[in-house]
C-alpha positions in Angstrom: 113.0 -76.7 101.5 116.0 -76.9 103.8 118.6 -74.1 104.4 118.6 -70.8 102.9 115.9 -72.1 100.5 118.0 -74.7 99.1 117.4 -78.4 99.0 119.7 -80.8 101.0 120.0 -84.6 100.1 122.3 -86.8 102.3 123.3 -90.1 101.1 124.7 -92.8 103.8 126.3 -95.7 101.6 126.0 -98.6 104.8 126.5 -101.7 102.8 129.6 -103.0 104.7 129.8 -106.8 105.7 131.4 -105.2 109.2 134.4 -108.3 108.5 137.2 -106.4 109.6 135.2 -105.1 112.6 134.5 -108.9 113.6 131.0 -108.7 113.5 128.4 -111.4 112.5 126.3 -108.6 111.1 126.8 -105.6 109.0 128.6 -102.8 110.6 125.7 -100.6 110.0 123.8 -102.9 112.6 126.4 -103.0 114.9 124.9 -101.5 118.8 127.1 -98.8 120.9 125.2 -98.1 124.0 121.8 -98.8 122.8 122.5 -97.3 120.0 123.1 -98.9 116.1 126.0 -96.8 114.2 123.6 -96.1 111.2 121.4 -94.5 113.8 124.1 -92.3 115.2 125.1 -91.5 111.6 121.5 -90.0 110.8 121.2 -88.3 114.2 124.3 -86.2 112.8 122.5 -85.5 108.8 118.8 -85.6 110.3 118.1 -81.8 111.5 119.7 -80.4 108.4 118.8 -81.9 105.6 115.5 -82.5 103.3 116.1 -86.6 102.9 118.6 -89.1 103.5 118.6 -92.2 101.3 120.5 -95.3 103.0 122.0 -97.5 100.9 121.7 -101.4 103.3 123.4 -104.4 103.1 121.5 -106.7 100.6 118.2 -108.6 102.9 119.0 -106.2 105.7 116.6 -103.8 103.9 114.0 -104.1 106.3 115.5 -104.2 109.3 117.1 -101.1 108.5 114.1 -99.5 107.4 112.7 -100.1 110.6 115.0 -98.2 112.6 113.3 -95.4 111.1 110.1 -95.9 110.9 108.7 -92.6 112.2 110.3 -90.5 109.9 108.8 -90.1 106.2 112.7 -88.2 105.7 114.3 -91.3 105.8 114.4 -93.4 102.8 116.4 -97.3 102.6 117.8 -98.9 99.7 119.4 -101.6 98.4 123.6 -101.0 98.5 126.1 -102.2 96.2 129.0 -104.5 96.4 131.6 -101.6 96.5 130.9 -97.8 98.1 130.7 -96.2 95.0 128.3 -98.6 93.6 125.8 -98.1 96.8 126.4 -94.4 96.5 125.5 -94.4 92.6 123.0 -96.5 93.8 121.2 -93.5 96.1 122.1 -91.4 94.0 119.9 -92.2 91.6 117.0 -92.0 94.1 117.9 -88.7 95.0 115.5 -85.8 94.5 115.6 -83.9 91.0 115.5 -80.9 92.8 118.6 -81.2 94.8 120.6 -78.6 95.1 124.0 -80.3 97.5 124.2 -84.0 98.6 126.0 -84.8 101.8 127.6 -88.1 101.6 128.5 -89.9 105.1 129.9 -92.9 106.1 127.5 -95.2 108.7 131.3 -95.9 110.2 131.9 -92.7 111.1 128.8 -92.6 113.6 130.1 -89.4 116.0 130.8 -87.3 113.4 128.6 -83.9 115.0 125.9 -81.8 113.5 128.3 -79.1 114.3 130.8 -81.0 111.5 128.0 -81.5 109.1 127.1 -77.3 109.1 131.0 -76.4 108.4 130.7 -78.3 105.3 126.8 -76.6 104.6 128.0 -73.5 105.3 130.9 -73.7 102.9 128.6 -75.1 100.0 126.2 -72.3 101.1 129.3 -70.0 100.5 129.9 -71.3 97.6 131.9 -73.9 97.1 131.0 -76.9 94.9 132.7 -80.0 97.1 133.9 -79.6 100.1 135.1 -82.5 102.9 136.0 -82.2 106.9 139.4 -83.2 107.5 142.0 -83.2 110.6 145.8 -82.9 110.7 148.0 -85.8 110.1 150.3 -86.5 113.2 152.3 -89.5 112.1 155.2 -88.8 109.7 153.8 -89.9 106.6 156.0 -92.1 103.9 155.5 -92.8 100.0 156.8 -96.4 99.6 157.6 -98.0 96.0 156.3 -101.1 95.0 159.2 -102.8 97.3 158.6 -100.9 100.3 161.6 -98.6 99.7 160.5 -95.2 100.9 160.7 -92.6 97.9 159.7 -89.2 99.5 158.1 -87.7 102.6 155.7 -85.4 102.3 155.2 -82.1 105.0 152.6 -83.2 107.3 151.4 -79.2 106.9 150.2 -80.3 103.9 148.4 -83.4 104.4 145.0 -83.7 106.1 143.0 -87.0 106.8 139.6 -86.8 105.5 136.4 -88.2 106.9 132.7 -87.0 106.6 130.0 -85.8 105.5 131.7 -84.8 102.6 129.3 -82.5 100.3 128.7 -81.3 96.7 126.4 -79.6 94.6 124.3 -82.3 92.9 124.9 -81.5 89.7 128.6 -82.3 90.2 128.2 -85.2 92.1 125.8 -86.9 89.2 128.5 -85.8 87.2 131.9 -87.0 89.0 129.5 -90.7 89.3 129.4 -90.8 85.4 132.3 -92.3 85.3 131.5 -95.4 87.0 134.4 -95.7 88.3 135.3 -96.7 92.5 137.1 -94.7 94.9 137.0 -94.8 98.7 135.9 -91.0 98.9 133.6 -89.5 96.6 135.8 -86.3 96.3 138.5 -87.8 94.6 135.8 -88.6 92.1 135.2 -84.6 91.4 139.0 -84.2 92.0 139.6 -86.5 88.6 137.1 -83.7 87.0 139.8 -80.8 87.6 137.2 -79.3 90.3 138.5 -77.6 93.9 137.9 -79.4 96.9 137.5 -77.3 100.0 139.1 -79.2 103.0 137.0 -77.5 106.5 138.4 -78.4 110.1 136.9 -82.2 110.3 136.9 -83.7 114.7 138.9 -86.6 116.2 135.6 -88.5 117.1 134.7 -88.5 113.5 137.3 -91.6 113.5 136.2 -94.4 111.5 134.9 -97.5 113.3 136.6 -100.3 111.0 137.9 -102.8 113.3 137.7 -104.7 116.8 140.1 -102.0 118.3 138.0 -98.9 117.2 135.0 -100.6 117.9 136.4 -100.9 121.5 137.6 -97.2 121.5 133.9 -95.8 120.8 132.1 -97.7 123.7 134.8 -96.0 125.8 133.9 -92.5 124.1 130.0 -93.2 125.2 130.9 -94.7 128.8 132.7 -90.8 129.2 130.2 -88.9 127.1 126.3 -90.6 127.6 
């Protein structure tokens, strides 16, 4: 058993085509310094939880699965064609005896182990979904369906949201009942009418999505490796 006693499952959904990065292969696969991003992504789960269960671009099963060969903690599966599919996907390979499952994004590769204990150590506390998120710096419009701005909402109150973002299991299985698809799984238990504990996230937890970001990380690892 993992922490306190309790059972951790992680869940990396890493079926993304890496298109808008302008990669030939999937972003999962994609190198920084010697480095792919799903490897970085585990290095961040790996000390602190019982199993992680990637879900990989369809025929890059293998390849992914050899990344990891050493470790028996490690499990790859066939993604989906959308996130929530690949994460319902895991999910159904997760351990019965799960207590919490951390789900984090292979994009967001420098997200730190200190991250993924704020949002342990809030489940541990007691909460049943909790996400990392940073303050919002750009004044941040509401646009109608013609681009006409319709309010502003006080950046005090909005926070941008990245990962690991984690739940008790039984409330993830739940929120995934629905089958529905959503770009963060905690707007899935948000639709259910349960709180959703928002924990100081990091800057380098920044998504890598396109050529620009992807530039901005090997910078980050030309300062920091």
């Amino acid at each position: 058993m993992g922490i306190n006693g309790q059972f951790f499952s992680a869940i990396i959904p890493a079926a993304g085509s890496g298109d808008r990065l302008g990669a030939s292969i999937p972003k999962a696969l994609v190198v920084i310094n010697g480095k792919t991003l799903i490897q970085r992504s585990v290095e961040s789960l790996f000390p602190h939880v019982d199993e992680i269960i990637i879900a990989a671009p369809k025929d890059f099963e293998l390849e992914i699965s050899g990344l990891f060969s050493g470790s028996d903690k490690v499990k790859v599966i066939s993604g989906g064609a959308a996130r929530s599919k690949s994460v319902a996907a895991a999910l159904s390979q997760v351990n019965e005896n799960a207590d919490f499952i951390l789900v984090h994004d292979a994009a967001r590769c420098f997200a730190t182990q200190a991250q993924t204990m704020r949002v342990i150590n809030a489940l541990l506390e007691g909460d049943h979904a909790v996400v990392p998120g940073i303050e919002v710096i750009d004044t941040i419009k509401v646009i109608d369906s013609n681009n006409f701005a319709e309010s502003t909402p006080l950046r005090s109150s909005l926070r941008a949201i990245q990962t690991p973002q984690g739940f008790s299991a039984r409330i993830l299985h739940r929120a995934h009942q629905s089958g529905n698809d959503a770009t963060d799984d905690a707007a899935l238990v948000e639709a259910l009418g349960i709180p959703v504990r928002v924990v100081a996230g990091e800057p380098n937890a920044h998504k890598i999505t396109t050529p620009e970001d992807l530039e901005w990380a090997n910078r980050l690892v030309e300062t920091n490796e």
